[in-house]
Predicted model as a PDB file, atoms N, CA, C, CB and O in Angstrom, pLDDT in the B-factor column:
MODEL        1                                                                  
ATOM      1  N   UNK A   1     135.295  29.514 209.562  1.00 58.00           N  
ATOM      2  CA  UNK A   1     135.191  30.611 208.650  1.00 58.00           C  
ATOM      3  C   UNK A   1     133.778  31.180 208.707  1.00 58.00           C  
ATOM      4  CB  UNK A   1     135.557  30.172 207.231  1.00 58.00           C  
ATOM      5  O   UNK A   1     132.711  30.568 208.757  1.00 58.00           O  
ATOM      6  N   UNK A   2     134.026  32.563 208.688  1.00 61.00           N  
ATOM      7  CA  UNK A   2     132.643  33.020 208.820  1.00 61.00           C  
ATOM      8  C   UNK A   2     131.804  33.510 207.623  1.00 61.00           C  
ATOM      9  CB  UNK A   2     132.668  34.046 209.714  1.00 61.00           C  
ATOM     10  O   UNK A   2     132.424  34.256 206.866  1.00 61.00           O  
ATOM     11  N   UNK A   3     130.680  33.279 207.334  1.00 65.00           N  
ATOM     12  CA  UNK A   3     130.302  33.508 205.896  1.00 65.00           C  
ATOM     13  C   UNK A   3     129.255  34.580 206.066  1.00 65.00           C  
ATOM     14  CB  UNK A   3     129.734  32.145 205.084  1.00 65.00           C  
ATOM     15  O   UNK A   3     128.685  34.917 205.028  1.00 65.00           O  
ATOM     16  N   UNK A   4     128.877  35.213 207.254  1.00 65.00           N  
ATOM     17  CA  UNK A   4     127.704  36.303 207.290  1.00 65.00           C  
ATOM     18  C   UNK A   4     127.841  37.146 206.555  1.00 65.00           C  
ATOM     19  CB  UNK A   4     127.448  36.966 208.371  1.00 65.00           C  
ATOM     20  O   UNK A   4     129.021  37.475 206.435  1.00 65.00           O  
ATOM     21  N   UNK A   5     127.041  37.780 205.870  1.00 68.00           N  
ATOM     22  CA  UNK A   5     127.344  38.639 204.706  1.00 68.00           C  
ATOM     23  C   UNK A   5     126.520  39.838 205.489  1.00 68.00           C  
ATOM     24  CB  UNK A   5     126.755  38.059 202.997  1.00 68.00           C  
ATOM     25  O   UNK A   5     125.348  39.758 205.857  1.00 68.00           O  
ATOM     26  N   UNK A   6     127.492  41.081 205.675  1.00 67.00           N  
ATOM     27  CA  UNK A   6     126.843  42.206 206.486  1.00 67.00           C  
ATOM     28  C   UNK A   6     126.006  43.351 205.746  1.00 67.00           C  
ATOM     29  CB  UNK A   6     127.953  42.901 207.230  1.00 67.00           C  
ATOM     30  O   UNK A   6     126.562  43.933 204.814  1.00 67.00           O  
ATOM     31  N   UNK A   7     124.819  43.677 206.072  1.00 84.00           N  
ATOM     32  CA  UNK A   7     124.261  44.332 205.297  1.00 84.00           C  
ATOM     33  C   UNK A   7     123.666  45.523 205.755  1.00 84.00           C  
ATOM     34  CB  UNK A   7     123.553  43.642 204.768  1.00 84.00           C  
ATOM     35  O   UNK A   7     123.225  45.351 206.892  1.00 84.00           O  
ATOM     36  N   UNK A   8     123.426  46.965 205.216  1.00 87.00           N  
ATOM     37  CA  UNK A   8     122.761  47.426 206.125  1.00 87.00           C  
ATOM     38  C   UNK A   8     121.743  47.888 205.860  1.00 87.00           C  
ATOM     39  CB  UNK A   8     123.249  48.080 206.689  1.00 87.00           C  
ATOM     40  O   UNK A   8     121.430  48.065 204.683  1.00 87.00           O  
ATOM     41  N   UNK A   9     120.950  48.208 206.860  1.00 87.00           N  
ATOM     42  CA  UNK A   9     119.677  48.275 207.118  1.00 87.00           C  
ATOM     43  C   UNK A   9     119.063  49.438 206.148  1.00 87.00           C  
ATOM     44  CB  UNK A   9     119.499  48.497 208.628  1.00 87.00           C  
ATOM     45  O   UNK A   9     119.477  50.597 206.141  1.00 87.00           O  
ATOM     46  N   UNK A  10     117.967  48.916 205.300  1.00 84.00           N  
ATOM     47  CA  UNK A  10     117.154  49.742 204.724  1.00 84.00           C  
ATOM     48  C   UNK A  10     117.095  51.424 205.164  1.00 84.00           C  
ATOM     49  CB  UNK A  10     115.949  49.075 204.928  1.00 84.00           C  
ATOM     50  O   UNK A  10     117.574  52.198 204.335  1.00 84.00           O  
ATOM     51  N   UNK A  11     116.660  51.873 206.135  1.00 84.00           N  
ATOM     52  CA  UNK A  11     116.382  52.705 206.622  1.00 84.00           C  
ATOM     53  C   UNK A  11     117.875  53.465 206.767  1.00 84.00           C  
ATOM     54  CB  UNK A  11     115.562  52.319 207.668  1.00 84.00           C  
ATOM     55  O   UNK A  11     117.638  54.602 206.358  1.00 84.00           O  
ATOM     56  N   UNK A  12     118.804  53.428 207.014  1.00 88.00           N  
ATOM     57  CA  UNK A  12     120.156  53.686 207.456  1.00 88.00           C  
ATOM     58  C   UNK A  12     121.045  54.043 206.008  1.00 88.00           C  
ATOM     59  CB  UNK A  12     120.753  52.269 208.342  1.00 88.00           C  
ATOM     60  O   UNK A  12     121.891  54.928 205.885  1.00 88.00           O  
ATOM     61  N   UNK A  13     120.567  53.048 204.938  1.00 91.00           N  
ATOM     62  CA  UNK A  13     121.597  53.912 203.661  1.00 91.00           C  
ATOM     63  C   UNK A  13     120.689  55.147 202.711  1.00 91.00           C  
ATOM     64  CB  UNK A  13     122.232  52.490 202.251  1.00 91.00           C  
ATOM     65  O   UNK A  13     119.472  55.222 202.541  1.00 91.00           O  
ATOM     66  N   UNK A  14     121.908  56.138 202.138  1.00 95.00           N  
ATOM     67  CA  UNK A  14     121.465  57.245 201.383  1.00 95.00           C  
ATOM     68  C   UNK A  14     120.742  56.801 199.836  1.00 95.00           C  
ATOM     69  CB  UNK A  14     122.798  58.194 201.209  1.00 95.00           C  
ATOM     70  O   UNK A  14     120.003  57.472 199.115  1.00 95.00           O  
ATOM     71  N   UNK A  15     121.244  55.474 199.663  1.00 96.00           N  
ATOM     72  CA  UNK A  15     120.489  55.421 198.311  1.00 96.00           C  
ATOM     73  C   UNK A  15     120.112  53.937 198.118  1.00 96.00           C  
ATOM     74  CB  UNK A  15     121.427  55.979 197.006  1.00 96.00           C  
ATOM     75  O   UNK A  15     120.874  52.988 198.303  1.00 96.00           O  
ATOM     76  N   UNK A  16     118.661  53.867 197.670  1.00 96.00           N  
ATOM     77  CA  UNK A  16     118.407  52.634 197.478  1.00 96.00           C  
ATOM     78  C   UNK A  16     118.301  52.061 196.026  1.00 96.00           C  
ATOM     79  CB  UNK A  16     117.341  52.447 198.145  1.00 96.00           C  
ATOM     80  O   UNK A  16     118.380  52.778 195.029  1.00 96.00           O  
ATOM     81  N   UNK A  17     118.066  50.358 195.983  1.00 96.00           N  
ATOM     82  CA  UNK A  17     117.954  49.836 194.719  1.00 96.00           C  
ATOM     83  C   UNK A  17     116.630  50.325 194.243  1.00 96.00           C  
ATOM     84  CB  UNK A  17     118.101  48.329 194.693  1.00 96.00           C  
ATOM     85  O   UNK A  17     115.924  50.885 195.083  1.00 96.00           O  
ATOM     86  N   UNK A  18     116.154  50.194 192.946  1.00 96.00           N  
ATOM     87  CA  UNK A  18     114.680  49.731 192.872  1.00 96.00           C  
ATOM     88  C   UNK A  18     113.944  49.039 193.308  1.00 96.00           C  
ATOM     89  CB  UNK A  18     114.387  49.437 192.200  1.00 96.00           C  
ATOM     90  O   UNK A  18     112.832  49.173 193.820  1.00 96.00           O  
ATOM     91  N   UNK A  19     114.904  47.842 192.998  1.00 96.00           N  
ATOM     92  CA  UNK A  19     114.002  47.035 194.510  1.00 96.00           C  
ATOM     93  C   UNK A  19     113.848  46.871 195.870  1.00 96.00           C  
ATOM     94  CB  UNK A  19     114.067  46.086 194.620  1.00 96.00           C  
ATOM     95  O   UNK A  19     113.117  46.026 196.387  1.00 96.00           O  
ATOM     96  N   UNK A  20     114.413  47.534 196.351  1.00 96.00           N  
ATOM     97  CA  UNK A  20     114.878  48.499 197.881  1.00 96.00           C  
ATOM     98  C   UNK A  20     113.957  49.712 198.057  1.00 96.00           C  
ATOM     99  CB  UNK A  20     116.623  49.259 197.807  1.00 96.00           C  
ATOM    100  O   UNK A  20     113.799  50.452 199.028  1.00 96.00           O  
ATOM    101  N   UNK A  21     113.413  49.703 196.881  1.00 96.00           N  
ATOM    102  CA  UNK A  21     112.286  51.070 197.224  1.00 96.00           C  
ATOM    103  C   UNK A  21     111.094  50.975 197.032  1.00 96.00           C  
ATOM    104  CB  UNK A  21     112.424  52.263 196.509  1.00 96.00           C  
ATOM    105  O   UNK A  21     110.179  51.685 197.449  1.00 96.00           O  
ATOM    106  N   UNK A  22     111.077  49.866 196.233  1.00 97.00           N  
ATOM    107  CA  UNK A  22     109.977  49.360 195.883  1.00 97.00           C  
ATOM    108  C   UNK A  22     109.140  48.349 197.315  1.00 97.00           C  
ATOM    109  CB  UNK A  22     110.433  48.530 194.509  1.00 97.00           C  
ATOM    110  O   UNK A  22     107.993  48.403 197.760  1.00 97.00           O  
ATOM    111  N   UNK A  23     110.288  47.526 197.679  1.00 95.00           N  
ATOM    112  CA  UNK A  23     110.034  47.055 198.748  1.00 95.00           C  
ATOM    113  C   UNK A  23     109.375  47.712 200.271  1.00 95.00           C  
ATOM    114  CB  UNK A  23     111.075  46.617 198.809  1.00 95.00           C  
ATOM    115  O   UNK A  23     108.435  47.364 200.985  1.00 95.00           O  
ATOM    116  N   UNK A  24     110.531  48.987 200.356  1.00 93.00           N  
ATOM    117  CA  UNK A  24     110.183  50.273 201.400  1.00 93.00           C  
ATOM    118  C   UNK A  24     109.170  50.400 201.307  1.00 93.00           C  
ATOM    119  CB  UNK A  24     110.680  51.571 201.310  1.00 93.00           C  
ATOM    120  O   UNK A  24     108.492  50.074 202.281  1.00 93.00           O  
ATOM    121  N   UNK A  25     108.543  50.890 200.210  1.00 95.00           N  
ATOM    122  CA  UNK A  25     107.277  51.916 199.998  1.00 95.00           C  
ATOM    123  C   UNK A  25     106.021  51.152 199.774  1.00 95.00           C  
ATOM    124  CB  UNK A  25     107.465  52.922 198.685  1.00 95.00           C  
ATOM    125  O   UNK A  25     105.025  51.638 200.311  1.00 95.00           O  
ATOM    126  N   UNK A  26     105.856  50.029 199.075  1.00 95.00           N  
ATOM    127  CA  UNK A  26     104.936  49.084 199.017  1.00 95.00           C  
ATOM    128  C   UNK A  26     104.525  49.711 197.461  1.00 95.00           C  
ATOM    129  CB  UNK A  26     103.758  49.028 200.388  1.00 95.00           C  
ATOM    130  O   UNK A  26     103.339  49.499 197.208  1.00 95.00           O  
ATOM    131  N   UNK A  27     105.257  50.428 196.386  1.00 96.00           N  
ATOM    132  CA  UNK A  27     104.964  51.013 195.253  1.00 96.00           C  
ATOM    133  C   UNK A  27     105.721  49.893 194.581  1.00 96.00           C  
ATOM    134  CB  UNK A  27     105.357  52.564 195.039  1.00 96.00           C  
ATOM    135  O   UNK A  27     106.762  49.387 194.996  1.00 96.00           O  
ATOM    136  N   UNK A  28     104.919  49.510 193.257  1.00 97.00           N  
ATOM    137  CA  UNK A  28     105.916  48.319 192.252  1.00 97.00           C  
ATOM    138  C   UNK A  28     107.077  48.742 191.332  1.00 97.00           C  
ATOM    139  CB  UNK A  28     104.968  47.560 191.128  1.00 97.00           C  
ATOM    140  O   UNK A  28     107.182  49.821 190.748  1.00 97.00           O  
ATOM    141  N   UNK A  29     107.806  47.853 191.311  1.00 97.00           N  
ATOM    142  CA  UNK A  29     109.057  48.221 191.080  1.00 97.00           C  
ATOM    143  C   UNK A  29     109.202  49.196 188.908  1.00 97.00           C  
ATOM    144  CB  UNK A  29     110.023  46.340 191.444  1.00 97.00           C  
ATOM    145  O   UNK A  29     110.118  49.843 188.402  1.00 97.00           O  
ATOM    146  N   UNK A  30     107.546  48.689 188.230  1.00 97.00           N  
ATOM    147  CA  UNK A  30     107.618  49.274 187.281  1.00 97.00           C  
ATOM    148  C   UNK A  30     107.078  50.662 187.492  1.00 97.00           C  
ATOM    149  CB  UNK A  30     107.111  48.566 186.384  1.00 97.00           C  
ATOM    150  O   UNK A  30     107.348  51.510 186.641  1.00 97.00           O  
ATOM    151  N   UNK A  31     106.292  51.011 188.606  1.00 97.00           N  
ATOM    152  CA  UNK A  31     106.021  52.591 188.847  1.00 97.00           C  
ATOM    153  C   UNK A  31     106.852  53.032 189.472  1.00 97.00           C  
ATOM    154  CB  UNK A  31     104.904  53.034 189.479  1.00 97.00           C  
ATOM    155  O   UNK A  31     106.403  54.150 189.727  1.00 97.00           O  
ATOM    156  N   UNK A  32     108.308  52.924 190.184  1.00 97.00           N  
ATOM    157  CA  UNK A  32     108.894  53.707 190.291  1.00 97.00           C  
ATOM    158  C   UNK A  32     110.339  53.643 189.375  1.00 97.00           C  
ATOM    159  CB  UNK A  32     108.859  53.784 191.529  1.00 97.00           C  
ATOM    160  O   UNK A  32     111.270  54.411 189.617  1.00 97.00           O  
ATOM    161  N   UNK A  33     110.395  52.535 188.201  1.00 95.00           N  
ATOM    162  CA  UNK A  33     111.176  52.673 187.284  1.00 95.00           C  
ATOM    163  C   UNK A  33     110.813  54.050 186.617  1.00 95.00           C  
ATOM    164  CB  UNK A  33     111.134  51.510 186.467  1.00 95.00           C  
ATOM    165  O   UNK A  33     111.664  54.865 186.261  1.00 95.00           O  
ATOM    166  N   UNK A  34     109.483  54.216 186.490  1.00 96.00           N  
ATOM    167  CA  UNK A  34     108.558  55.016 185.270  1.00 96.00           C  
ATOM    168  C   UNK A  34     108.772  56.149 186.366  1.00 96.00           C  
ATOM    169  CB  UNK A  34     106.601  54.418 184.695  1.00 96.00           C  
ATOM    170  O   UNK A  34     109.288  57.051 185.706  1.00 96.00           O  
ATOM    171  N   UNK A  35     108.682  56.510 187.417  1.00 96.00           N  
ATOM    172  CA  UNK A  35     108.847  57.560 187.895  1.00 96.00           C  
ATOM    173  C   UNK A  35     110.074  58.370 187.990  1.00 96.00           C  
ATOM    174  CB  UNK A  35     108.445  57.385 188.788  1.00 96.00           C  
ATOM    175  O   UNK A  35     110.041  59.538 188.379  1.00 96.00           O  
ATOM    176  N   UNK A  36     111.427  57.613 187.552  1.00 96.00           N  
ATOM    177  CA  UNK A  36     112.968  57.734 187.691  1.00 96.00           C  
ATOM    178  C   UNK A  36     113.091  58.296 186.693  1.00 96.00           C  
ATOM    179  CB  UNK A  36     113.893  56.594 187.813  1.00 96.00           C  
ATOM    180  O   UNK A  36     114.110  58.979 186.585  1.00 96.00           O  
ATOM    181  N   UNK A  37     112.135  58.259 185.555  1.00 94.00           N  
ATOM    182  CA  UNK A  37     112.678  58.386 184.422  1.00 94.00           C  
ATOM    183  C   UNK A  37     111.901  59.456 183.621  1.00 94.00           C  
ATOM    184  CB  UNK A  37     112.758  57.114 183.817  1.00 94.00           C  
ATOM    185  O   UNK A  37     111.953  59.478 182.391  1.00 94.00           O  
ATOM    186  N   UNK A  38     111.082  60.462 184.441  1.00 95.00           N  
ATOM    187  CA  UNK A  38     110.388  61.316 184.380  1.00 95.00           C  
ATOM    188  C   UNK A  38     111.533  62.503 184.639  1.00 95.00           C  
ATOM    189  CB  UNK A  38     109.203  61.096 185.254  1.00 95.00           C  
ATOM    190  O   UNK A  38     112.354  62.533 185.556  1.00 95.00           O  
ATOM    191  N   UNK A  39     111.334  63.545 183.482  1.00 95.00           N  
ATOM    192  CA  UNK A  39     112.464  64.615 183.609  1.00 95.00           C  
ATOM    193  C   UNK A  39     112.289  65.560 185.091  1.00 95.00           C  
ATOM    194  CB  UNK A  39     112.347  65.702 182.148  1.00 95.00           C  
ATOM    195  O   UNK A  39     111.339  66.078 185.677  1.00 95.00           O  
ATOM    196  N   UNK A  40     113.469  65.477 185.271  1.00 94.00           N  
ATOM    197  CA  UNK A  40     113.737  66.382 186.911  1.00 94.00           C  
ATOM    198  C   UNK A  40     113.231  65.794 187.909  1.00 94.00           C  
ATOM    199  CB  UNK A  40     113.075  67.853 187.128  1.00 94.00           C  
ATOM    200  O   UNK A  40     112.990  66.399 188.954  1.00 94.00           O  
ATOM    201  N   UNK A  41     112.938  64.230 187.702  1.00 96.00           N  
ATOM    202  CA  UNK A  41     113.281  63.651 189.055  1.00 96.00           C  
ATOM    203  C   UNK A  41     113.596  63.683 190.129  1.00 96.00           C  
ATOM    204  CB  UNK A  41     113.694  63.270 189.131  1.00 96.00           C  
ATOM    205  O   UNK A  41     114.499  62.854 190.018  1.00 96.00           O  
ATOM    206  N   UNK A  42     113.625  63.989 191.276  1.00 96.00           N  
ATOM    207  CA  UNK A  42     113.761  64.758 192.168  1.00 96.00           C  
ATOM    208  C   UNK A  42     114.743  63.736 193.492  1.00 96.00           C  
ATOM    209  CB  UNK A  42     112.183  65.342 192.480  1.00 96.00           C  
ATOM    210  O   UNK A  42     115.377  64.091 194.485  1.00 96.00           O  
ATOM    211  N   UNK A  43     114.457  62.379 192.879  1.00 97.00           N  
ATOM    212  CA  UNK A  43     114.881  61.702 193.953  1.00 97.00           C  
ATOM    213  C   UNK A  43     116.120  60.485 193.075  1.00 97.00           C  
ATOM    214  CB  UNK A  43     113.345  60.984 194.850  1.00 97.00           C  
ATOM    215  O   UNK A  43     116.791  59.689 193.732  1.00 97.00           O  
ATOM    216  N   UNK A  44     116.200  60.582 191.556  1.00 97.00           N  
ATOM    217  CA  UNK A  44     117.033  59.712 191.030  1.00 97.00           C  
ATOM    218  C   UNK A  44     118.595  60.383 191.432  1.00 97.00           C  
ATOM    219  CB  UNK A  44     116.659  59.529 189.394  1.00 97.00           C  
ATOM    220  O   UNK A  44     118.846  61.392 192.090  1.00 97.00           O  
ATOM    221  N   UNK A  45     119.377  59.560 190.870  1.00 96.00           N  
ATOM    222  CA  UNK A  45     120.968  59.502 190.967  1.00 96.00           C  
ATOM    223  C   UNK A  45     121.538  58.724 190.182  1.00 96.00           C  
ATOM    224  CB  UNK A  45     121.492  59.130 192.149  1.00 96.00           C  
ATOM    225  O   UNK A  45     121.840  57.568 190.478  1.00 96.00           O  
ATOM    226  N   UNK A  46     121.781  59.330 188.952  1.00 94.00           N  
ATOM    227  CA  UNK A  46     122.407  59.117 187.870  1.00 94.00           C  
ATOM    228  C   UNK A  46     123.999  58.521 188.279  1.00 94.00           C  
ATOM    229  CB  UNK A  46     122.328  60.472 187.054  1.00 94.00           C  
ATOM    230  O   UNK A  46     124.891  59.337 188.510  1.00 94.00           O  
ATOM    231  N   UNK A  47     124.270  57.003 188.348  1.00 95.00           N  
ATOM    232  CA  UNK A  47     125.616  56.664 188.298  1.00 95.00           C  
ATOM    233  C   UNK A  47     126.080  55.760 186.909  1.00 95.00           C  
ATOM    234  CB  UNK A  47     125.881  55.883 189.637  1.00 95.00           C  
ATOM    235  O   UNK A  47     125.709  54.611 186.674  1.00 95.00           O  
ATOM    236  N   UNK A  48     126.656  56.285 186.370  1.00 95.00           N  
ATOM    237  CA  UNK A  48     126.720  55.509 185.189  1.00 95.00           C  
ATOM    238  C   UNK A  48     124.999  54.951 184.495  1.00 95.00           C  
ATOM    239  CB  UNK A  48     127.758  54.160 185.691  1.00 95.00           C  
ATOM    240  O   UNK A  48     123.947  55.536 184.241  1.00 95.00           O  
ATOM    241  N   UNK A  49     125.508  53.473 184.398  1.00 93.00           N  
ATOM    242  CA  UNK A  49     124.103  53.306 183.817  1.00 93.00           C  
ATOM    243  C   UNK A  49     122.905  53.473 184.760  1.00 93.00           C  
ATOM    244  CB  UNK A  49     123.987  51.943 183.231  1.00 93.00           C  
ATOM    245  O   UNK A  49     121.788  53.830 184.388  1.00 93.00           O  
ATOM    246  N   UNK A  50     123.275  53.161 186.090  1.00 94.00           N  
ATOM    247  CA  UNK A  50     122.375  52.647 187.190  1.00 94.00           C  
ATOM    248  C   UNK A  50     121.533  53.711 187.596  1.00 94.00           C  
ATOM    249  CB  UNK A  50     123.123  52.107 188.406  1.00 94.00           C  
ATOM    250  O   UNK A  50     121.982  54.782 187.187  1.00 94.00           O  
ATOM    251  N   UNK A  51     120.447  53.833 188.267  1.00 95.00           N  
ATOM    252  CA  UNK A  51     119.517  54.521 189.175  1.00 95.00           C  
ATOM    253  C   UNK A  51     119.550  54.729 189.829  1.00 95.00           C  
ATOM    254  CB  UNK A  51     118.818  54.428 189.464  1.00 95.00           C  
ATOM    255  O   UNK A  51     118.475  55.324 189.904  1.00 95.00           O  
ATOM    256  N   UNK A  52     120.169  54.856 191.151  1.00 96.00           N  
ATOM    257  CA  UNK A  52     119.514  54.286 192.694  1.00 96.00           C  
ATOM    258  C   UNK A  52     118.841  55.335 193.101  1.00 96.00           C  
ATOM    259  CB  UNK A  52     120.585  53.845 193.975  1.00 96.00           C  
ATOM    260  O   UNK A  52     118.997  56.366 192.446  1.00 96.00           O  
ATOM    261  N   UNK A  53     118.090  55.356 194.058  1.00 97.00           N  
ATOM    262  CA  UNK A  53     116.739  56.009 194.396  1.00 97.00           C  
ATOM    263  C   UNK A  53     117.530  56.699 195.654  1.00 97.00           C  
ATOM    264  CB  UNK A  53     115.201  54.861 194.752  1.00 97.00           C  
ATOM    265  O   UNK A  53     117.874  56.017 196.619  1.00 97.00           O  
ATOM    266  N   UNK A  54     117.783  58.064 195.571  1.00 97.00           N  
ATOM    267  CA  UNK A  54     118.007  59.087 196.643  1.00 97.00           C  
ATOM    268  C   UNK A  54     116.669  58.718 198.602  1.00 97.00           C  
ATOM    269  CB  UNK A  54     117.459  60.960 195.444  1.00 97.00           C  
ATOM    270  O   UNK A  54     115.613  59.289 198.873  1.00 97.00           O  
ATOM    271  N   UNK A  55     117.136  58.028 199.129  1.00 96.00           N  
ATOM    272  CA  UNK A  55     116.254  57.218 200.189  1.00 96.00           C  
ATOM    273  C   UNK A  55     115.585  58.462 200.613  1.00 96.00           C  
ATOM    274  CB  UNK A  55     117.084  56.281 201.517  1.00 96.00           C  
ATOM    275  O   UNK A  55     114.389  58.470 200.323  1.00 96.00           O  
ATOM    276  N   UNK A  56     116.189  59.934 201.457  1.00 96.00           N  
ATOM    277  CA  UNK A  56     115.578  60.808 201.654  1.00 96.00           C  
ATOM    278  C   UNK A  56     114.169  61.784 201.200  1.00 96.00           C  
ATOM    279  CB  UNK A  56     116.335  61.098 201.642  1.00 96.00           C  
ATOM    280  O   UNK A  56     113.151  62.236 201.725  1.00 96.00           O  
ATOM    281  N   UNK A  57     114.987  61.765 199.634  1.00 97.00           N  
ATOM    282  CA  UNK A  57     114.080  62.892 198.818  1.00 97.00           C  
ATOM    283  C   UNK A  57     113.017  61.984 198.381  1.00 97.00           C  
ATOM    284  CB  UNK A  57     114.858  63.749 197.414  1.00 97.00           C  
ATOM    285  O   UNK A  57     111.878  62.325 198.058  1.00 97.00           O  
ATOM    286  N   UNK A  58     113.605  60.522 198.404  1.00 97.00           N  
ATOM    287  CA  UNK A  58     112.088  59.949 197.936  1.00 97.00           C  
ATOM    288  C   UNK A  58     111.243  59.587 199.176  1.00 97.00           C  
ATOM    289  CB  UNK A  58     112.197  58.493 196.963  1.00 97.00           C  
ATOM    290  O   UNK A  58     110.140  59.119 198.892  1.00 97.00           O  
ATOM    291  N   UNK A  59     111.496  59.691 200.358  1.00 96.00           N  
ATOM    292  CA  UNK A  59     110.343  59.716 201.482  1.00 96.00           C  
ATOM    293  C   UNK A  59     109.763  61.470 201.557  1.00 96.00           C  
ATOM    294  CB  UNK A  59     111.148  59.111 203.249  1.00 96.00           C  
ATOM    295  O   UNK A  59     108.849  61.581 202.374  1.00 96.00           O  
ATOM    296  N   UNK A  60     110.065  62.532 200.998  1.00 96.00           N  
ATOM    297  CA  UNK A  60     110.193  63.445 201.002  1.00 96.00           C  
ATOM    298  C   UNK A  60     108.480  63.593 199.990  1.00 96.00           C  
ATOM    299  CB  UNK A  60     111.732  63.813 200.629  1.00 96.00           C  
ATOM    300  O   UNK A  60     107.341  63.918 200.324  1.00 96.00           O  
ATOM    301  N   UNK A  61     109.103  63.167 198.705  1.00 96.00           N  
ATOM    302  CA  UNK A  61     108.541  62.906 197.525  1.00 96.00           C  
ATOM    303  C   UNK A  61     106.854  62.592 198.042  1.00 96.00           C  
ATOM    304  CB  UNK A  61     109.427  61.597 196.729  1.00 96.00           C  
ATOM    305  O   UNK A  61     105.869  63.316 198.193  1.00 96.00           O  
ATOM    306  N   UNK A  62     107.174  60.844 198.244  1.00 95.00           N  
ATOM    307  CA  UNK A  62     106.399  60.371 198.574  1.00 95.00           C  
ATOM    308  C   UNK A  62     104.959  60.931 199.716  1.00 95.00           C  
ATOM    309  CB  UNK A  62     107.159  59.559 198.793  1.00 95.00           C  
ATOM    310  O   UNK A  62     103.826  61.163 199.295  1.00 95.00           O  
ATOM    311  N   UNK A  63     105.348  61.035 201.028  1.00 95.00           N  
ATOM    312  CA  UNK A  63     105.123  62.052 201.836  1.00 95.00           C  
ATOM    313  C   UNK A  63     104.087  63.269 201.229  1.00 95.00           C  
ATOM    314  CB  UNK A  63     106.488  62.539 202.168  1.00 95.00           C  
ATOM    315  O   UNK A  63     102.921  63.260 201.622  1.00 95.00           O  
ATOM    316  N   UNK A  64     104.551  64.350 200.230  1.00 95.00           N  
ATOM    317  CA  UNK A  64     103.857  65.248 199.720  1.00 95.00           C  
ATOM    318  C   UNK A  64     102.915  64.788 198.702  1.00 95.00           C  
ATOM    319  CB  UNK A  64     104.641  66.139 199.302  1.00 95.00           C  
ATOM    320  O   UNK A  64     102.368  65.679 198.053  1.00 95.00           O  
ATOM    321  N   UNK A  65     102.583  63.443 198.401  1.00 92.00           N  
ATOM    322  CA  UNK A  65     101.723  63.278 197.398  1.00 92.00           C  
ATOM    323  C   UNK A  65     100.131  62.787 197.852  1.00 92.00           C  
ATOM    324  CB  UNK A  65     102.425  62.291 196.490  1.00 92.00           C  
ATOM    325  O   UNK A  65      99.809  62.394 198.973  1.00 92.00           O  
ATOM    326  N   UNK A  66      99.470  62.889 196.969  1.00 90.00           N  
ATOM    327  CA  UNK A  66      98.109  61.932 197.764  1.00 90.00           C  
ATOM    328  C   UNK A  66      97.734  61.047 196.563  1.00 90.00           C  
ATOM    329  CB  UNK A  66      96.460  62.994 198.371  1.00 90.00           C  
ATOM    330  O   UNK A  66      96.685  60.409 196.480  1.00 90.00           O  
ATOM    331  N   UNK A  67      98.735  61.082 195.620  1.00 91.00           N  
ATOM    332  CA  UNK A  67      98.154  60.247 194.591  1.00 91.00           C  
ATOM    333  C   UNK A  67      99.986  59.957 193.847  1.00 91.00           C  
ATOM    334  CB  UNK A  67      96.645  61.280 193.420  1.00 91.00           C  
ATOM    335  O   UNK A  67     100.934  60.741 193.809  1.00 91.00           O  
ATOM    336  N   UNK A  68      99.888  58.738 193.427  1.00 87.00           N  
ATOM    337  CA  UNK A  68     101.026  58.696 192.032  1.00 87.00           C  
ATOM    338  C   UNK A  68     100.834  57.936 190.966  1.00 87.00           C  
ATOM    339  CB  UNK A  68     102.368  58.220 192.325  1.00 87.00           C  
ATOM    340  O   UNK A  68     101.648  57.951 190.043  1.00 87.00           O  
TER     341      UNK A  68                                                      
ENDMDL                                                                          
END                                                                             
């Protein structure tokens, strides 16, 4: 029986966890809670209760800043 649990690669899905972005970016996982939750967010995705971090718009985001 095979038990590998398949996962995919950071870079390859449209939306990440917090801690999937936090990890990506080397930003801590309470500055980009605090950043999700800043009106007109640009990179959140409101699913029910959850967050997940739009992977694109937040390299997008990120990218155009020199400070956060």
């Amino acid at each position: 029986m095979d038990h590998t649990i398949n996962t995919t690669p950071t870079h390859l899905k449209m939306t990440l966890t917090i801690k999937e972005a936090a990890e990506y970016s080397n930003i801590g996982i309470n500055k980009i809670d605090s950043m999700l939750r800043t009106p007109n967010c640009p990179f959140v995705l409101f699913v029910g209760t959850k967050k997940p971090v739009k992977h694109r718009e937040f390299e997008d985001y990120i990218q155009s800043r020199t400070q956060i």
